[in-house]
C-alpha positions as CSV (number, residue, x, y, z in Angstrom):
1,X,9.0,63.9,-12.7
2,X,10.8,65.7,-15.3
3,X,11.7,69.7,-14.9
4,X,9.9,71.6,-12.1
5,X,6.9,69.1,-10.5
6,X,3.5,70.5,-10.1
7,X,1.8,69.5,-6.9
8,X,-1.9,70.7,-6.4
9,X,-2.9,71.2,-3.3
10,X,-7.5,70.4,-3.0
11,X,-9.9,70.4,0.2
12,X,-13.4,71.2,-0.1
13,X,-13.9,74.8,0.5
14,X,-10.3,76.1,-1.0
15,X,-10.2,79.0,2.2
16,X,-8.2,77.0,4.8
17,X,-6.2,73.8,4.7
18,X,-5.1,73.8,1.0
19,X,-4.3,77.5,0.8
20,X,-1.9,77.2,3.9
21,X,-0.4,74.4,2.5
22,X,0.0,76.1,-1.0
23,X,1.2,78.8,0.8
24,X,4.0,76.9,1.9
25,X,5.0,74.4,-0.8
26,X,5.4,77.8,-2.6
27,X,8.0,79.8,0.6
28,X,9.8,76.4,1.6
29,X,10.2,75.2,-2.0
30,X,11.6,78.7,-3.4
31,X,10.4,78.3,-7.0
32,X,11.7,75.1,-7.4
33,X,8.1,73.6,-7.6
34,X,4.9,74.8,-9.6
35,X,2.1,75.3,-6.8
36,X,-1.8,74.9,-7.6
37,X,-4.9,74.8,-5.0
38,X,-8.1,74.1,-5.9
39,X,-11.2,73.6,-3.9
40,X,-14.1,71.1,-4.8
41,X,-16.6,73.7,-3.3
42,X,-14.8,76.6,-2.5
43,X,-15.8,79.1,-0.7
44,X,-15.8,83.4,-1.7
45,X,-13.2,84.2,0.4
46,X,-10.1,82.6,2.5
47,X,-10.2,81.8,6.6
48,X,-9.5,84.6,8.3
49,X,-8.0,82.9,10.8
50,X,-5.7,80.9,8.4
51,X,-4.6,84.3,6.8
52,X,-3.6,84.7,10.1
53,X,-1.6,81.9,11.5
54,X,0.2,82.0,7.9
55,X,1.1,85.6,8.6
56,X,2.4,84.6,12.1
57,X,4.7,82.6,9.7
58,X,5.3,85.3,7.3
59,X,3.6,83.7,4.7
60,X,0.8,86.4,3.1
61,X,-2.3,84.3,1.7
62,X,-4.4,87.2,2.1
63,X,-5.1,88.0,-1.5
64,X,-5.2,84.3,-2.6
65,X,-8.8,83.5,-3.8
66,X,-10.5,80.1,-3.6
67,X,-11.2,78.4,-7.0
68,X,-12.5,75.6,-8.2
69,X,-11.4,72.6,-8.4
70,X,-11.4,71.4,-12.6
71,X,-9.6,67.8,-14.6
72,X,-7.2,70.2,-16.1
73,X,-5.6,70.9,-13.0
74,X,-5.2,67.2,-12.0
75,X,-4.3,66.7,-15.1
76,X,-1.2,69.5,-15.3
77,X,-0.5,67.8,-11.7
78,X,2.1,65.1,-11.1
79,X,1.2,65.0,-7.4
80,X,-1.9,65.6,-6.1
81,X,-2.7,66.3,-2.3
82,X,-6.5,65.9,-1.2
83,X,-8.2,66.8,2.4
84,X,-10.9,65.8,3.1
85,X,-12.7,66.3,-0.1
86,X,-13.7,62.8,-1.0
87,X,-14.0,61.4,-4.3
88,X,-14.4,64.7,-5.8
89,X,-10.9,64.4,-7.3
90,X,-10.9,62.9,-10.4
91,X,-7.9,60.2,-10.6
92,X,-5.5,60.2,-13.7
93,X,-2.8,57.3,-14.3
94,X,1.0,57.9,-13.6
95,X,-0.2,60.8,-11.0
96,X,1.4,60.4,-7.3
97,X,-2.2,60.4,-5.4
98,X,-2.1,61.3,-1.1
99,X,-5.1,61.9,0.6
100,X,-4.0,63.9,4.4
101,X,-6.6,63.8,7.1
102,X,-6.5,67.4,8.5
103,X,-8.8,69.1,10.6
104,X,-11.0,72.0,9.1
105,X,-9.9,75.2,10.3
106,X,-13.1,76.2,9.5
107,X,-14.8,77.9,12.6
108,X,-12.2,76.9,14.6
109,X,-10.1,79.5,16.7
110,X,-6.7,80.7,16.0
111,X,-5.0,78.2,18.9
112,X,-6.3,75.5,17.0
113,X,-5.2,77.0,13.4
114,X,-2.3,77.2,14.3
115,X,-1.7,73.2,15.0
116,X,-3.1,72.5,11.8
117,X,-1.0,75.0,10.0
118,X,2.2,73.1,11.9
119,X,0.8,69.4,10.9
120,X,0.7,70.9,7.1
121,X,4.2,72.4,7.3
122,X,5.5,69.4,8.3
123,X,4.2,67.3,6.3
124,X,4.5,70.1,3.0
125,X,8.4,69.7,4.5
126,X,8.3,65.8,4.2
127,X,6.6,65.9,0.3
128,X,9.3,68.6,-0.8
129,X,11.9,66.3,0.6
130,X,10.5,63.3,-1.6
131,X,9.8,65.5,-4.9
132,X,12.7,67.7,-4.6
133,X,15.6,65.0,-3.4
134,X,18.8,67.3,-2.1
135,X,20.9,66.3,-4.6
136,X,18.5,68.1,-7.4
């Protein structure tokens, strides 16, 4: 990766997983990385309950709004984080693919957002490490 990476961030509905893990690439990475979500089917509005374990962060995804997932975003990627949504993600060479198995917040209640939103921040910590190496 040359200059500031691009990760993209894609789940199915764009309102829960992806948007709290956007939300952090963007706080923990501090500019240094170009942040894109995208949802394969995404919903009209974000988790209410993700808004709010984010917020218990001090992280505000409130006025984020899901959008679709489309090529050119892979394609302006160079890493590209899926959960859960399949083979919905088109694949381009020379991109750095991972797929993370996360629980849907969806419908869930905020105890159970809240481990979720912890598994994402640590692993958003353990991707940043890799993209952005300390010595950058």
């Amino acid at each position: 990766m040359s200059g500031k990476p691009t990760v993209l961030f894609v789940c199915v509905h764009n309102a829960g997983r992806s948007q709290m893990a956007a939300g952090y690439m963007r706080e923990l990475s501090g500019g240094a990385v170009e942040v894109l979500s995208a949802g394969s089917e995404p919903k009209d509005q974000i988790n209410p309950m993700a808004i709010q374990a984010m917020a218990e962060e001090g992280i505000d995804i409130a006025s984020n709004v899901p959008k679709v997932l489309t090529t050119e975003a892979v394609r302006e990627s160079d890493v590209v984080i899926t959960m859960g949504c399949g083979d919905a993600c088109p694949i381009f060479p020379g991109k750095h693919y991972e797929d993370w198995e996360l629980t849907d917040p969806a419908g869930r209640p905020l105890e159970e957002v809240r481990s979720i939103r912890d598994d994402i921040k640590a692993r958003v910590s353990a991707l940043l490490a890799e993209i952005l190496p300390a010595s950058a």
